[in-house]
C-alpha positions in Angstrom: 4.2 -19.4 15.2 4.3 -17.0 12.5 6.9 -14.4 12.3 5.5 -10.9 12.8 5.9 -8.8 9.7 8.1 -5.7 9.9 7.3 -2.1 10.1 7.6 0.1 7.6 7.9 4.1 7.9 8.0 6.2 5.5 9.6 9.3 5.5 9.4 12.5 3.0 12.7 15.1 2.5 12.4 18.6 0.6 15.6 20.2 1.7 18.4 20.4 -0.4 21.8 18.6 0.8 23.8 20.7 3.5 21.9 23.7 4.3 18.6 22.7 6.7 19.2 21.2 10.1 15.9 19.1 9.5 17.7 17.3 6.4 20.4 15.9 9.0 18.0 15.3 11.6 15.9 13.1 8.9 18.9 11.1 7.9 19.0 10.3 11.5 15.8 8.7 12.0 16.3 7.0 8.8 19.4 5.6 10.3 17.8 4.7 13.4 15.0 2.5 11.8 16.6 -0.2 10.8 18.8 -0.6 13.9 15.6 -1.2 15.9 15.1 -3.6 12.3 12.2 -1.1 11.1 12.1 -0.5 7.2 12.3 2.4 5.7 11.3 4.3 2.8 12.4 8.1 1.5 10.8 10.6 -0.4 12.6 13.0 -1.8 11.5 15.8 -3.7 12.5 19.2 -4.5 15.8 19.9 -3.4 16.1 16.8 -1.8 16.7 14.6 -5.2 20.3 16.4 -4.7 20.9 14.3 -1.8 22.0 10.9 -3.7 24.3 13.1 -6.2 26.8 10.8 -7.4 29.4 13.5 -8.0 29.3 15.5 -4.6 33.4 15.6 -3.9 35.0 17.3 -0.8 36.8 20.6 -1.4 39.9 22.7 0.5 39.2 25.0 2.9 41.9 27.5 2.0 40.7 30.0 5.1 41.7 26.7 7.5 44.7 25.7 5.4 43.1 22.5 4.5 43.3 20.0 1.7 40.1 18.4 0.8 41.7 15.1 2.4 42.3 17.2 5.3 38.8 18.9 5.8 37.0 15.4 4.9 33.8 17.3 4.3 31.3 14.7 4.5 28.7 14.6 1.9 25.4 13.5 2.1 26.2 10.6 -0.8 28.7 9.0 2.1 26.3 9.0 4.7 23.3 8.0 2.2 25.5 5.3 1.0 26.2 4.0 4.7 22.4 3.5 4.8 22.1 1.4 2.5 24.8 -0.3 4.1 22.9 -0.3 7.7 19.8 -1.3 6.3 21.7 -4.4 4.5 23.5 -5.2 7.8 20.3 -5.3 9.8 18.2 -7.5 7.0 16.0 -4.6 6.3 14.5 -2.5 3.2 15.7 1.0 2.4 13.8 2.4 -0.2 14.9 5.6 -1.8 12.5 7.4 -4.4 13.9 10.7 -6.2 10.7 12.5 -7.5 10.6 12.4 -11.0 9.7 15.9 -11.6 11.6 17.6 -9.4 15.0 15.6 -11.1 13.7 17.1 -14.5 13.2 20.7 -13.0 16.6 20.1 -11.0 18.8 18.3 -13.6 20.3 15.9 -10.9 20.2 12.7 -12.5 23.2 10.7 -12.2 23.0 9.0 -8.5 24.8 7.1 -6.3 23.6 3.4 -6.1 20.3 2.3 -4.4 17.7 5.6 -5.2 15.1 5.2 -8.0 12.9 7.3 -10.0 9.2 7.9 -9.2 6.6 10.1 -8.3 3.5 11.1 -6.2 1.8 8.2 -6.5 4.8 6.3 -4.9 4.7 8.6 -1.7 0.8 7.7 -1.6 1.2 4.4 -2.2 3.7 4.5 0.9 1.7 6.4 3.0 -1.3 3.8 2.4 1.2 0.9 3.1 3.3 2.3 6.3 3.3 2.3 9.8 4.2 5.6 10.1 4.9 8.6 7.8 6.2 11.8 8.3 7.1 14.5 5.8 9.6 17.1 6.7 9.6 20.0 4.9 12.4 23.2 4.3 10.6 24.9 7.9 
């Protein structure tokens, strides 16, 4: 008996690391997927190709009285990273695409391990390819 092939969703993120509540939620679902052994590919564009910055770092917060060990800020290179990690635990593919374009217009380019460079036609290609894609924009 053959072994059924895996899903695949795709998923597309626009908002920029730390301000939208639908950036967080999306991380979720892509966190979700493959513990239900569902693979998983990510869009981002605009704003989003800031997500995977290599360089993000955690800061005081001198109004709390904190050190920057103290406030462990979590940035969204730790939990992007821990993806990758889940996705490897559960024998699945993560695939990360930074748009192109929007990394030239943005200037993020040095990233944390696992994202790419691409474009458009990637997400179409996706799109064509998946189960099931969503796109979640800044609204």
């Amino acid at each position: 008996m053959a072994t059924p092939e895996k899903k695949t969703i795709t998923r597309s993120l626009m908002g920029p690391p730390f301000e939208p509540k639908t950036s967080t939620t999306a991380l979720r679902i892509v966190d979700a997927a493959p513990r239900k052994v569902i693979n998983v590919n990510v869009f981002a564009y605009e704003g989003a190709v800031g997500m995977t910055l290599k360089n993000q770092s955690a800061h005081p917060n001198p109004i709390h009285g904190t050190s920057a060990e103290g406030e462990d800020h979590p940035s969204t290179t730790r939990f992007i990273t821990g993806l990758f990690g889940v996705a490897s635990e559960y024998g699945v593919k993560l695939d990360w695409i930074n748009c192109g374009m929007c990394v030239d217009e943005r200037g993020p380019a040095e990233w944390i391990d696992g994202p790419r460079r691409g474009g458009p036609p990637d997400l179409y290609d996706w799109y064509n390819e998946s189960t099931n894609t969503l796109v979640i924009g800044t609204r």
